[in-house]
C-alpha positions as CSV (number, residue, x, y, z in Angstrom):
1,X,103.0,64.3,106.8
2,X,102.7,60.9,108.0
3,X,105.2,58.2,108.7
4,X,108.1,60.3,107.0
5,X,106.4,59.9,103.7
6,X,105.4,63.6,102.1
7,X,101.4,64.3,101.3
8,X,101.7,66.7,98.3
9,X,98.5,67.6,98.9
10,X,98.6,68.9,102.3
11,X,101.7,71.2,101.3
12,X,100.7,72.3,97.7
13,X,103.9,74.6,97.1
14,X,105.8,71.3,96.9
15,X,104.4,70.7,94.0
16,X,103.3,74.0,92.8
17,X,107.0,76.0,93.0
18,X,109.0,73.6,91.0
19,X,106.5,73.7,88.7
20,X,105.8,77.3,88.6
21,X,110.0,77.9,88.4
22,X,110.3,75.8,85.4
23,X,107.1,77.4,83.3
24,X,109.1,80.8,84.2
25,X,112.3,79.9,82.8
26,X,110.7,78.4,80.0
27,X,108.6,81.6,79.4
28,X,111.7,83.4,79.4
29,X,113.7,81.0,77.2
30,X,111.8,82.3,74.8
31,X,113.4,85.2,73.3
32,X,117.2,84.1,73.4
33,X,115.4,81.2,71.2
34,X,113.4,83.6,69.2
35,X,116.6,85.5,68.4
36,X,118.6,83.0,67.6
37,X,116.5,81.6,64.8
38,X,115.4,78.2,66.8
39,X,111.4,79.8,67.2
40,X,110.0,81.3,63.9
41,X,106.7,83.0,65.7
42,X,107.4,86.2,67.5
43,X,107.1,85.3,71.1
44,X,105.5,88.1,72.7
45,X,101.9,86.7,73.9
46,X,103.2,83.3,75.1
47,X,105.9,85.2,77.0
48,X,103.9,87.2,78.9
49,X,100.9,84.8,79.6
50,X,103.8,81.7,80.4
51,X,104.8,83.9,83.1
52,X,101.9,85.3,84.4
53,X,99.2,82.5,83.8
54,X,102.3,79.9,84.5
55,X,104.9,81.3,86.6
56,X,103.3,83.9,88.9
57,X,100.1,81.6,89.2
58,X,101.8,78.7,90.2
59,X,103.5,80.4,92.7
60,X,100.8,82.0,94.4
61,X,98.2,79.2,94.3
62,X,101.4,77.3,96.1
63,X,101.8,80.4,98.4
64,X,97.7,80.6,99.2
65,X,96.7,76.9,99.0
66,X,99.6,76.1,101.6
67,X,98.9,78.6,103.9
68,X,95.2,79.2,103.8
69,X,94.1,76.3,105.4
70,X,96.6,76.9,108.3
71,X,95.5,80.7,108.5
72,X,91.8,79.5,108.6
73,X,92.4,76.1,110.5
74,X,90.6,74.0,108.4
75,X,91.5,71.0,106.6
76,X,93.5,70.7,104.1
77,X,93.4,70.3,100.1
78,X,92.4,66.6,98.6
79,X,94.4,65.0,96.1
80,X,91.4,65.2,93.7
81,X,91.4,69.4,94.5
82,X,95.2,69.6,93.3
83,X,94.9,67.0,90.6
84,X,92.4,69.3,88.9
85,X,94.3,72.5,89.8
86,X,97.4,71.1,88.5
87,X,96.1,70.0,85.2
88,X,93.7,73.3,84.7
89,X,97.2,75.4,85.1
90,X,99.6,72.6,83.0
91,X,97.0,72.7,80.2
92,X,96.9,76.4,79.4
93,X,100.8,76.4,79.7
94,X,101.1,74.3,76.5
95,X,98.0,75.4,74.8
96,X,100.4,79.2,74.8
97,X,103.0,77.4,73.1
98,X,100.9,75.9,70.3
99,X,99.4,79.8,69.8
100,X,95.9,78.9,71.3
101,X,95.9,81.7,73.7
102,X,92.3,82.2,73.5
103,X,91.4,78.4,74.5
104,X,94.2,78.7,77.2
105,X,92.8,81.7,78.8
106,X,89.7,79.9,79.3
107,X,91.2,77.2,80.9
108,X,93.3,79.6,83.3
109,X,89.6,81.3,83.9
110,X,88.1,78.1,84.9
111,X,91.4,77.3,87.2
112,X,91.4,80.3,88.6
113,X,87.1,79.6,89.6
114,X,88.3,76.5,90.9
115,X,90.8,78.2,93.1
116,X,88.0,80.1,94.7
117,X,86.1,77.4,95.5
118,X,87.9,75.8,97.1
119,X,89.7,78.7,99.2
120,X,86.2,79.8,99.8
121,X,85.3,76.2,101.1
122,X,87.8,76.5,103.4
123,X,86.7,80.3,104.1
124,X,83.3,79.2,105.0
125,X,84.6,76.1,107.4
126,X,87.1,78.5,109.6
127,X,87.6,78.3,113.0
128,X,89.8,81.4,112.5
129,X,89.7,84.5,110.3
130,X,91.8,85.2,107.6
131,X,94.2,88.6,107.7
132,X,91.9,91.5,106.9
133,X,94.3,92.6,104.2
134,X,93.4,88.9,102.6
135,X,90.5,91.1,101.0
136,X,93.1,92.1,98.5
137,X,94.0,88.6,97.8
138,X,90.7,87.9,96.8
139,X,90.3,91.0,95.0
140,X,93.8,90.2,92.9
141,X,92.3,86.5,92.4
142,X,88.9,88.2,90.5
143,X,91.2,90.4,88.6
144,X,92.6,87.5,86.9
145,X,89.6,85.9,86.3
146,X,87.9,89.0,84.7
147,X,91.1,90.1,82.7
148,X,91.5,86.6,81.2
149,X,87.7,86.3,80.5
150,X,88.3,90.0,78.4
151,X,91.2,88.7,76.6
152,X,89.7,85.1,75.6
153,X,86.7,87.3,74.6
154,X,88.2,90.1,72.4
155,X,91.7,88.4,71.7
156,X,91.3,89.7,67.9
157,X,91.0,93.3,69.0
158,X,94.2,93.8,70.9
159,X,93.8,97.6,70.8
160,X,90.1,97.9,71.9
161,X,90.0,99.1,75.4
162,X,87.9,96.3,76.8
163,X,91.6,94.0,75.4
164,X,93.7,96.5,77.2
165,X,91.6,96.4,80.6
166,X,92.0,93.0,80.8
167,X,95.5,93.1,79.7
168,X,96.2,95.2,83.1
169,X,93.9,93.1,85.3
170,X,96.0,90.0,84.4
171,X,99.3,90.7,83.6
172,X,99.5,93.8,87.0
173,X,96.5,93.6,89.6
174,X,96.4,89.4,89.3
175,X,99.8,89.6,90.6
176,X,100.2,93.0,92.9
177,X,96.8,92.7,94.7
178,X,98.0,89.4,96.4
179,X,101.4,91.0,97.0
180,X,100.0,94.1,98.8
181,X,97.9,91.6,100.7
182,X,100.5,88.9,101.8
183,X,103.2,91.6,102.5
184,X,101.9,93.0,106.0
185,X,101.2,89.0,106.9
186,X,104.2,88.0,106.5
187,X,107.2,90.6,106.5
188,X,106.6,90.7,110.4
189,X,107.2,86.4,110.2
190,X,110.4,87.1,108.2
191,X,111.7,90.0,110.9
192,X,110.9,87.7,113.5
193,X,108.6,90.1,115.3
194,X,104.9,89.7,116.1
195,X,102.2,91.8,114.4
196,X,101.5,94.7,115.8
197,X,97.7,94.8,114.1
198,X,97.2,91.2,114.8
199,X,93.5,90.7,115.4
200,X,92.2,87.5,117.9
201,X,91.6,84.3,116.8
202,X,87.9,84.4,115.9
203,X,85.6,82.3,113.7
204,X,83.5,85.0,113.8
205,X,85.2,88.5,112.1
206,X,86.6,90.4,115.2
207,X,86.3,93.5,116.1
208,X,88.0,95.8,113.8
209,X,88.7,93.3,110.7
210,X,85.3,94.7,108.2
211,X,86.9,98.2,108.3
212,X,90.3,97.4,108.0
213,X,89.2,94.9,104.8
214,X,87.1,97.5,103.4
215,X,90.1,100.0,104.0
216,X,92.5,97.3,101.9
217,X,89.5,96.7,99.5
218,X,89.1,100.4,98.6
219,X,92.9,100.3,97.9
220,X,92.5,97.8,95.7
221,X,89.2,99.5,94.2
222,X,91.5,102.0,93.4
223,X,94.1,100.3,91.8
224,X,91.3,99.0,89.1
225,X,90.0,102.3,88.6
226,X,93.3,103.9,87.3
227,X,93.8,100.6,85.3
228,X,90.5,101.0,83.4
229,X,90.5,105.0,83.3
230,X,94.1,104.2,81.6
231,X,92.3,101.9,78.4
232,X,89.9,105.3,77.8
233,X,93.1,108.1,78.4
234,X,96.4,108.2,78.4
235,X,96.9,111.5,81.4
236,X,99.6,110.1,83.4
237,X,97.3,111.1,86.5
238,X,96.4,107.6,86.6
239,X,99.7,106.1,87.2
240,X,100.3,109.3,90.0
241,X,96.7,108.0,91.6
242,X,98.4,104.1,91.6
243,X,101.3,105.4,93.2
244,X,99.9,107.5,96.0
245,X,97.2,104.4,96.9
246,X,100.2,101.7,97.0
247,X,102.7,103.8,98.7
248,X,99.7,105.0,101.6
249,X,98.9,101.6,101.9
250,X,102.6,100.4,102.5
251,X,103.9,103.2,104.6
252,X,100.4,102.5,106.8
253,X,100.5,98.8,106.6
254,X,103.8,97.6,106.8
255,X,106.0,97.2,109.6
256,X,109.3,99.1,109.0
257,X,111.5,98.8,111.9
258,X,113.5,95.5,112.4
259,X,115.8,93.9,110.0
260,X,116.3,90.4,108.6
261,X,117.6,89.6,105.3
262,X,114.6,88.2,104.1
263,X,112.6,90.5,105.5
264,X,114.9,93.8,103.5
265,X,114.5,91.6,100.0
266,X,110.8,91.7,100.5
267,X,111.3,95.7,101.3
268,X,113.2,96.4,98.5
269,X,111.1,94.5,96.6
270,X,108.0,95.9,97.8
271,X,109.9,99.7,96.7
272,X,110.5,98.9,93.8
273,X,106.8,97.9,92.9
274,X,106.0,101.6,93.8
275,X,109.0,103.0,92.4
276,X,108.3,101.2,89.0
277,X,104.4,102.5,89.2
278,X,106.1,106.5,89.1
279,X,108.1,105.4,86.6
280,X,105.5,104.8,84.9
281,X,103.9,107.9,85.2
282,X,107.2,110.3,84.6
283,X,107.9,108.5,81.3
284,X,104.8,106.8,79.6
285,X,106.6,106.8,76.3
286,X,109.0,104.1,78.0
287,X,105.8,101.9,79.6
288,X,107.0,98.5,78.2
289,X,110.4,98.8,79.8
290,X,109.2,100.5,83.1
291,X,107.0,97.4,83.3
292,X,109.5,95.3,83.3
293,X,111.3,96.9,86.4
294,X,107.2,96.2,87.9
295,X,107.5,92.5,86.8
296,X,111.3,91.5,87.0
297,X,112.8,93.6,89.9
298,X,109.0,93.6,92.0
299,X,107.0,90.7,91.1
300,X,109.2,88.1,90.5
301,X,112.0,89.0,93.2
302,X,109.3,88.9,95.5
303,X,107.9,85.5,94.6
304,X,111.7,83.7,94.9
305,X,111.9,85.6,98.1
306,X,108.5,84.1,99.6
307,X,109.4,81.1,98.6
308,X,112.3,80.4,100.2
309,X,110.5,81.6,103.3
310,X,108.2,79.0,102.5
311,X,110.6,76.1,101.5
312,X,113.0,76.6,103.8
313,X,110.3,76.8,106.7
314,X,108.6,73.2,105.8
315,X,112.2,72.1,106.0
316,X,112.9,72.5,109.3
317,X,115.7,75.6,108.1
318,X,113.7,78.2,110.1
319,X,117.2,79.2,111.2
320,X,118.7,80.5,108.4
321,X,115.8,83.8,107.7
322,X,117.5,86.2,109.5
323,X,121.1,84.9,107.8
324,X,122.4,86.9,104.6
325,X,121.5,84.4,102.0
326,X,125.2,84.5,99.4
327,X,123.3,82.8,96.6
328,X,120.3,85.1,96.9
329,X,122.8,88.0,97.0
330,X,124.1,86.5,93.7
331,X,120.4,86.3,92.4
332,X,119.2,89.9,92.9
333,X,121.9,91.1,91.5
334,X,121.2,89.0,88.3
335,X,117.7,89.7,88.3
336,X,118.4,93.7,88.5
337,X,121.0,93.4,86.0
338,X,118.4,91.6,84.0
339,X,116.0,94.4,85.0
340,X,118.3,97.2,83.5
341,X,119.3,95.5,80.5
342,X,115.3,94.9,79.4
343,X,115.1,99.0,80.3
344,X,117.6,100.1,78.1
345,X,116.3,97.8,75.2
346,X,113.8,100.4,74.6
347,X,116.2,103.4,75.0
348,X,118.5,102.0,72.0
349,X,117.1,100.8,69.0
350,X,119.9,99.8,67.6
351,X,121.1,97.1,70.3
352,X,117.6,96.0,71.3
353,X,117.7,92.3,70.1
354,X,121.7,92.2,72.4
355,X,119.7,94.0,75.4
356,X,116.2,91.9,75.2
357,X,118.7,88.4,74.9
358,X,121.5,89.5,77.7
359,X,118.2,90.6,80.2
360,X,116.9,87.1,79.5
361,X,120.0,85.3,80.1
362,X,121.2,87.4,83.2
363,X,117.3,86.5,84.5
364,X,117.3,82.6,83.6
365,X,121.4,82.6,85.6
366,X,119.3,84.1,88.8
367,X,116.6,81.5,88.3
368,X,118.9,78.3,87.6
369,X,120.5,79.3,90.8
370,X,117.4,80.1,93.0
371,X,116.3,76.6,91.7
372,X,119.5,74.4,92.9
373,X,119.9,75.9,96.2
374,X,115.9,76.2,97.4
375,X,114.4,73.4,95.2
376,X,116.3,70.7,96.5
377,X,114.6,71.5,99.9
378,X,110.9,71.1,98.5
379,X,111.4,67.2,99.5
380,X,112.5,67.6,102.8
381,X,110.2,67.9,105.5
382,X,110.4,69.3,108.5
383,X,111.0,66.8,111.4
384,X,108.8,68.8,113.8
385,X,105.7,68.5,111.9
């Protein structure tokens, strides 16, 4: 910041959020206008990669390119760095509305490369060491890369098992890789408490960080195994062996004394990613709708909740993370509603189209709001900085 004038580029999320919050509601628009006669093509793929490849993307190359330079103390991104990530994530967003998924996954594959590079520039410049459990970002990062690359390559063989690998690599470990990750980062910032694993600064790895990343990496190892074992059976094993490594690495990792309101979202949000997973496993006949309480209730109720820790804290309104939040209050409860109705789509036939519309529009009210009350602040700088 310089002169009271914003650099977009030193503070991606500015850019990346808004961005990110209107591919999701237009991902989600989707079936209300599939239902009511307005869209002819049954939305299905362009839903799910919008609000993966769009929404959740955007969100956590904000998240990652805003932070990682200030984790690694190095400098920050160039306008000719975001230029090209923006348009390599725009592109693929319209190329799914015009049915060219397989051109848009290769576009999101070669966004998602140029992500790495230049994280890994930045990686390779530090003056201080990332978080150990930042192996799991990077892990959740190649997951989308390789499931994209599987479904651009067999994207006329949607029930091969080599489609449905990739189909879990990007739609679940691109998204909850980064989340285990970032969570024992930054719930301590959001309870207002120090780490109590913090390692020294160091440009060199400290003492202690290769085993606790290889502990976080073999989580995530893990994770992919029960993903691909899952394309060649169906034993709900898998989905047990998911649960036990996310809920070991969260009762291990993660700090859970304290309290702060934005700090409890990202808890409950955080439960719910692990209650969803035995969900899963209980009642496999239900997997589309159990997915959704991942996605709705976990993923995307953790991304609005980051962000506003994000927004709000490049806005000089630091104050307010420990304060009960009314219009977040308000947008949880939309977004579980949301969560509930998409469940019991699947559990009655006979009302499915009401129930897949109503969780849509309960989702989009919990969005519209998040968006006037935190997206207002993504201009605003904070007068500190």
């Amino acid at each position: 910041m310089s002169n009271g004038r914003i650099d977009y580029y030193k503070e991606p999320f500015r850019l990346f959020f808004p961005i990110g919050a209107v591919l999701g509601g237009l991902g989600v628009s989707l079936w209300p206008l599939y239902y009511s006669g307005i869209l002819t093509t049954y939305p299905a793929i362009p839903h799910a990669r919008l609000m993966i490849e769009g929404f959740m993307a955007s969100f956590i190359i904000g998240f990652l390119g805003t932070a990682g330079p200030r984790i690694t103390s190095t400098f920050h991104f160039s306008p000719k760095e975001l230029f090209t990530l923006l348009t390599l994530l725009l592109l693929p967003a319209g190329l799914h509305f015009g049915e060219s998924h397989r051109l848009a996954d290769g576009l999101f594959v070669l966004c998602l490369l140029c992500f790495l590079f230049i994280i890994g520039r930045r990686f390779v410049a530090r003056r201080d060491s990332p978080p150990p459990n930042f192996a799991l970002v990077g892990m959740g990062l190649l997951n989308g890369v390789a499931g994209a690359i599987l479904l651009m390559i067999f994207e006329n063989q949607a029930y091969s098992k080599a489609y449905r690998i990739g189909l879990t690599f990007l739609e679940q470990g691109f998204v909850l890789l980064p989340i285990l990750g970032i969570a024992p980062f930054l719930l301590p910032r959001l309870l207002g408490s120090s780490p109590s694993n913090d390692l020294p600064e160091s440009r060199t790895l400290p003492p202690g960080w290769i085993p606790q990343a290889l502990f976080a990496a073999g989580v995530g190892i893990v994770i992919d195994l029960t993903f691909i074992n899952e394309a060649v059976t169906t034993n709900p094993i898998n989905g047990w062996i998911r649960f036990a490594a996310i809920a070991f690495y969260l009762i291990l990792k993660m700090p859970w004394r304290g309290s702060s309101f934005l700090g409890n979202c990202l808890r409950t949000g955080l439960v719910v990613i692990a209650t969803g997973v035995a969900v899963e496993a209980i009642w496999p006949q239900y997997r589309i709708g159990e997915l959704h309480l991942l996605f709705v209730s976990g993923f995307s109720f953790i991304v609005l909740t980051v962000a506003i820790r994000v927004v709000f804290g490049h806005s000089g309104n630091a104050h307010l993370f420990r304060k009960r939040m009314p219009f977040f209050v308000v947008v949880a409860v939309l977004v579980y509603v949301a969560t509930f109705s998409r469940y019991v789509a699947d559990l009655a036939p006979k009302a499915r189209t009401i129930h897949l519309v109503a969780a849509a529009i309960f989702w989009l009210a919990g969005l519209f709001i998040w968006m006037a009350k935190v997206l207002p602040k993504v201009s605003v700088q904070d007068s500190e900085e």
